[in-house]
C-alpha positions as CSV (number, residue, x, y, z in Angstrom):
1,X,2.2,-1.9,9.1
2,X,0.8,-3.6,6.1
3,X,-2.7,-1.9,5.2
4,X,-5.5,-3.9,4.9
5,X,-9.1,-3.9,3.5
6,X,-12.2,-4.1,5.5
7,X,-15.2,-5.7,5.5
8,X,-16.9,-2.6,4.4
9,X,-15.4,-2.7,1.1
10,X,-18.2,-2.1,-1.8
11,X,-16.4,-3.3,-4.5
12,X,-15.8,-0.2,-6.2
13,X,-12.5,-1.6,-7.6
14,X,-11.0,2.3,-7.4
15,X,-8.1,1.3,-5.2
16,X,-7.0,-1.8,-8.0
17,X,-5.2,0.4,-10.4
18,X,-3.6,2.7,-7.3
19,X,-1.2,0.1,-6.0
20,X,2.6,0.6,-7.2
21,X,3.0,-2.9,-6.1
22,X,0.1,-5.0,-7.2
23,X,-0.7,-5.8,-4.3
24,X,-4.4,-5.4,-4.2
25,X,-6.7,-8.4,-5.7
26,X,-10.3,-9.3,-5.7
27,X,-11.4,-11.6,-3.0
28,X,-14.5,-13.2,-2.7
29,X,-16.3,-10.4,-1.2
30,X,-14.7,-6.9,-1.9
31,X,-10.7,-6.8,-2.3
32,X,-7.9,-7.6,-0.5
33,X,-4.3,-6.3,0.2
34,X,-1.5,-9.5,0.0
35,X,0.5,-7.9,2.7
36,X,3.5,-9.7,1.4
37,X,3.4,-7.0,-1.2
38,X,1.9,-4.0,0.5
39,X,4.8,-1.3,1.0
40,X,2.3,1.1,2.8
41,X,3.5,2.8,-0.7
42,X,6.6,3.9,0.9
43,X,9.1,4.5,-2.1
44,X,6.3,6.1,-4.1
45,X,4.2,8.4,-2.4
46,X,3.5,10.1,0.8
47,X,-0.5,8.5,1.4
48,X,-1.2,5.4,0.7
49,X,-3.1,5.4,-2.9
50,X,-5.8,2.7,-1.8
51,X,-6.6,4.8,0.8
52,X,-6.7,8.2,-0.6
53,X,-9.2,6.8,-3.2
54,X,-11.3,4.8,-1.4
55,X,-15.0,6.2,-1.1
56,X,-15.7,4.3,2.1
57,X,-12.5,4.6,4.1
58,X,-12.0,0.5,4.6
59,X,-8.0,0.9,3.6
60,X,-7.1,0.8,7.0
61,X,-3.0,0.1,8.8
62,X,-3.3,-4.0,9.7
63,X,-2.4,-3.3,13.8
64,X,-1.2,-7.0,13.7
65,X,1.0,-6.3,10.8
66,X,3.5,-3.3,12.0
67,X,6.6,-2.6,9.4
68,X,9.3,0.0,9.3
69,X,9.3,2.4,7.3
70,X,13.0,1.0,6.3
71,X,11.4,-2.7,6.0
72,X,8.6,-1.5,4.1
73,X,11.4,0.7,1.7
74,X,13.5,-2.8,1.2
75,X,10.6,-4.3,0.1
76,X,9.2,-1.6,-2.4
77,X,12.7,-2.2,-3.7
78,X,13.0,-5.6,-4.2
79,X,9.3,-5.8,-5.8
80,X,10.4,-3.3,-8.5
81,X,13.9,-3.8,-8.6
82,X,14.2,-2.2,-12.2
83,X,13.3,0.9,-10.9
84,X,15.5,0.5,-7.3
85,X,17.7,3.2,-7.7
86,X,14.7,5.8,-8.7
87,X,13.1,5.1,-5.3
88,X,13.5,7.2,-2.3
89,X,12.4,8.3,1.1
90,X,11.0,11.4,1.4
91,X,8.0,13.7,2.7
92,X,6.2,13.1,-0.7
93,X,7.2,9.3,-1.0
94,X,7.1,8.4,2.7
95,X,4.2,8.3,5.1
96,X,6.7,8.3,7.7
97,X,8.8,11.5,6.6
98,X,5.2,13.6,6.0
C-alpha cells in the first residue's frame, strides 16, 4: 500500500529529501505523498525513509491504497530505470522480506 501523510504533519520538511522516488511534495498544509510514485521504498530500503524520519509518526500505509510488494518493485523500477538492474528485493531493501 502506498504510504500516505496525515493531517498531523508539522511541516518539518525531514521526510522531502528521504524519498528515492520523489515522491513527496508540499501541499498546502504539511506534505503529501503522490502515490503514483510511492514504492513503500521497496527496491531501496527495508523502512520506509519518510517514516523512519518523521518526528510525529503521520507517514502512515494508505489502507485504501494496498500494492504488492512485486507491484510496488515494478514500479521502483520503472521510476529509476537507470539504476533497474542495481535494484533488488531483499530484508534490507524490502519491507516485505524484513
Amino acid at each position: 500500500m502506498a504510504t500516505k501523510i496525515t493531517q498531523q504533519c508539522i511541516d518539518c520538511g525531514l521526510c522531502l529529501p528521504e524519498c528515492p522516488n520523489g515522491a513527496i511534495y508540499e501541499a498546502e498544509v504539511g506534505h503529501a505523498i503522490d502515490p503514483g510514485r510511492c514504492t513503500e521504498c521497496v527496491g531501496f530500503h527495508g523502512v520506509e525513509q519518510c517514516a523512519a524520519v518523521c518526528p510525529v509518526d503521520c507517514c502512515i500505509p494508505d489502507p485504501d491504497r494496498e500494492e504488492s510488494e512485486g507491484l510496488l518493485f515494478e514500479r521502483a523500477k520503472k521510476l529509476h530505470p537507470e539504476r533497474a538492474s542495481e535494484l533488488a528485493l531483499s530484508p534490507s531493501t524490502s519491507r516485505f522480506r524484513g
